[in-house]
C-alpha positions as CSV (number, residue, x, y, z in Angstrom):
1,X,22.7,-33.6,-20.1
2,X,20.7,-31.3,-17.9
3,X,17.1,-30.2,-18.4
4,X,18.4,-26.9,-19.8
5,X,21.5,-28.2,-22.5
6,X,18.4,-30.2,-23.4
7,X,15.8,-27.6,-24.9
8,X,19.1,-25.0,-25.7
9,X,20.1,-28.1,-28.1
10,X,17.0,-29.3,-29.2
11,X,15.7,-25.4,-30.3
12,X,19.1,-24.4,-31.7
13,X,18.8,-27.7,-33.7
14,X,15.8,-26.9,-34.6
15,X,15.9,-23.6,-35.8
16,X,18.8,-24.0,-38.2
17,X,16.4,-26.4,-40.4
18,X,15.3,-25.7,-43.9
19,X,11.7,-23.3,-43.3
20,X,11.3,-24.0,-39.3
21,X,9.9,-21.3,-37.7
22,X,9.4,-20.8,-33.8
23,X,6.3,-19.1,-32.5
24,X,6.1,-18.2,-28.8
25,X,3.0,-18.9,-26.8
26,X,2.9,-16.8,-23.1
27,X,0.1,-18.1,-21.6
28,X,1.0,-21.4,-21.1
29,X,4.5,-20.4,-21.6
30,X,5.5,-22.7,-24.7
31,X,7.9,-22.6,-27.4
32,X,6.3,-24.0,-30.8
33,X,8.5,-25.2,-34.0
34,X,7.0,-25.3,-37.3
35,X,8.2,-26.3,-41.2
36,X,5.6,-24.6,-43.2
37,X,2.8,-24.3,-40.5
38,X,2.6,-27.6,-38.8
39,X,4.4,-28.6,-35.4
40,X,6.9,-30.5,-35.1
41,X,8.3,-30.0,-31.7
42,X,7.5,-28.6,-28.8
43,X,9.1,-27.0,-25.5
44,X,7.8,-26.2,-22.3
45,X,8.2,-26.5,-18.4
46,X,6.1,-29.0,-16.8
47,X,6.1,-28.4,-13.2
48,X,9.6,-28.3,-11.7
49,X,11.4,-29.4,-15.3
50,X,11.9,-28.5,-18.9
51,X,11.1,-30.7,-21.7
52,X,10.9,-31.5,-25.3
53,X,8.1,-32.9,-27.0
54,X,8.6,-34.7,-30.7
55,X,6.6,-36.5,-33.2
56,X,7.7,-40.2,-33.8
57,X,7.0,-43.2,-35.5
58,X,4.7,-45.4,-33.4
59,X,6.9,-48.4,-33.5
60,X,9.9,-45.9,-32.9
61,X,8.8,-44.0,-29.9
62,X,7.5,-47.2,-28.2
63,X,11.1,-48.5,-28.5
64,X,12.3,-45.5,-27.4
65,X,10.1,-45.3,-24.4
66,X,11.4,-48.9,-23.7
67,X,15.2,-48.1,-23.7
68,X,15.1,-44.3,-22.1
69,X,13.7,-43.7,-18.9
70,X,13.9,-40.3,-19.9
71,X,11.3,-40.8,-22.7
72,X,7.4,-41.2,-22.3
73,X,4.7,-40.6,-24.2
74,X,3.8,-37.0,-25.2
75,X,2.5,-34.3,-23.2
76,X,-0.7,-33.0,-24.1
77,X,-0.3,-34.7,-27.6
78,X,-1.4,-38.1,-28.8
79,X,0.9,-40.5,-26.9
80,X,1.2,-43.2,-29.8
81,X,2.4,-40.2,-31.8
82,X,4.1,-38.1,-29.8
83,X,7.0,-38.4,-27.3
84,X,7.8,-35.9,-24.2
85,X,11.8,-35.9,-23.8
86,X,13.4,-34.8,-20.8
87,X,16.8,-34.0,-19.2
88,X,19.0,-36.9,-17.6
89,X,21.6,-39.7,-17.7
90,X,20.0,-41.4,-20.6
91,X,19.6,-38.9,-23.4
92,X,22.9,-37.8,-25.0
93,X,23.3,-34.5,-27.7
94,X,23.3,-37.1,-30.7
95,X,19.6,-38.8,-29.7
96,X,18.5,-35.7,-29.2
97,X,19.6,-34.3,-32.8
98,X,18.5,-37.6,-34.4
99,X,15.1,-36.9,-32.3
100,X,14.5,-33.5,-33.8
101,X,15.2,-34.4,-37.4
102,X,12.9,-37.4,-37.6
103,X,9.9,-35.4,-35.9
104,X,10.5,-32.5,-38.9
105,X,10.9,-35.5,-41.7
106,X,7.5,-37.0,-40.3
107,X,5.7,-33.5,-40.5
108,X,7.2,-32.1,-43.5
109,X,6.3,-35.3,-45.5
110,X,3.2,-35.4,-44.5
111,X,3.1,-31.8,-46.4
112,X,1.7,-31.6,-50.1
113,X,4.6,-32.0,-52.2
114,X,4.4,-28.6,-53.5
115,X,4.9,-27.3,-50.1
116,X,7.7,-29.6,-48.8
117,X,11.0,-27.9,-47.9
118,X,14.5,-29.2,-48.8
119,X,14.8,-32.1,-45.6
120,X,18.0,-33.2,-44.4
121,X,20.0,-36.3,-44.9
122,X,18.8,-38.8,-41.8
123,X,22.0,-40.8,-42.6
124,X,24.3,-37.7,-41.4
125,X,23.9,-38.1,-37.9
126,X,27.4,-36.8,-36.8
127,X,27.3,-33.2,-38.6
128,X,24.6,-30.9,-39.5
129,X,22.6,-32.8,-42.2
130,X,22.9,-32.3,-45.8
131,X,19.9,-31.3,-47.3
132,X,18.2,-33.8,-50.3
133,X,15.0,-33.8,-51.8
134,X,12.1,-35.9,-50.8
């Protein structure tokens, strides 16, 4: 997967879950993806490439960072928290979908419970989620 399929799959992804919102920052030029307010991914052009950034499980990313040379820690962000994906042989349209929902499912239950959206199914990897209650 190029650089390009990459952020086109990761935003489209995105955008279809339950209360994400994408804001639009010009200067820097980067694309912003919140449930109810708080980040949960990121997308921008380091020089000469596109990437994604994530939120992840400390033990998680660091795993991930070992098995993807494609993963390292996140740009700008806190890099025990935070993961910066990028284009190339490594990362696939499914680890990039499974990506994207755990980075929303970290942020959004980290939200009061009376501002939680519906949050889909982790276990439905192969489809668009179901959604479930947390």
């Amino acid at each position: 997967m190029d650089e390009q399929q990459l952020q086109r799959i990761a935003g489209d992804y995105a955008a279809d879950l339950p209360d994400a919102t994408l804001e639009h920052r010009s200067a820097p030029d980067w694309d912003l993806y919140k449930v109810c307010g708080k980040v949960f991914m990121l997308m921008t052009d380091l020089p000469g490439h596109p990437v994604v950034i994530l939120k992840s499980d400390p033990d998680h990313a660091a795993a991930l960072r070992e098995q993807h040379s494609d993963i390292t820690p996140g740009y700008h962000m806190n890099k025990k928290h935070w993961i910066t994906v990028e284009g190339g042989g490594t990362v696939d349209e499914e680890l990039v979908k499974e990506l994207v929902i755990d980075s929303y499912r970290l942020v959004a239950e980290g939200l009061p419970r009376s501002r939680r959206p519906v949050v889909p199914n982790p276990r439905d990897r192969d489809s668009r989620p179901s959604p479930t209650e947390v």
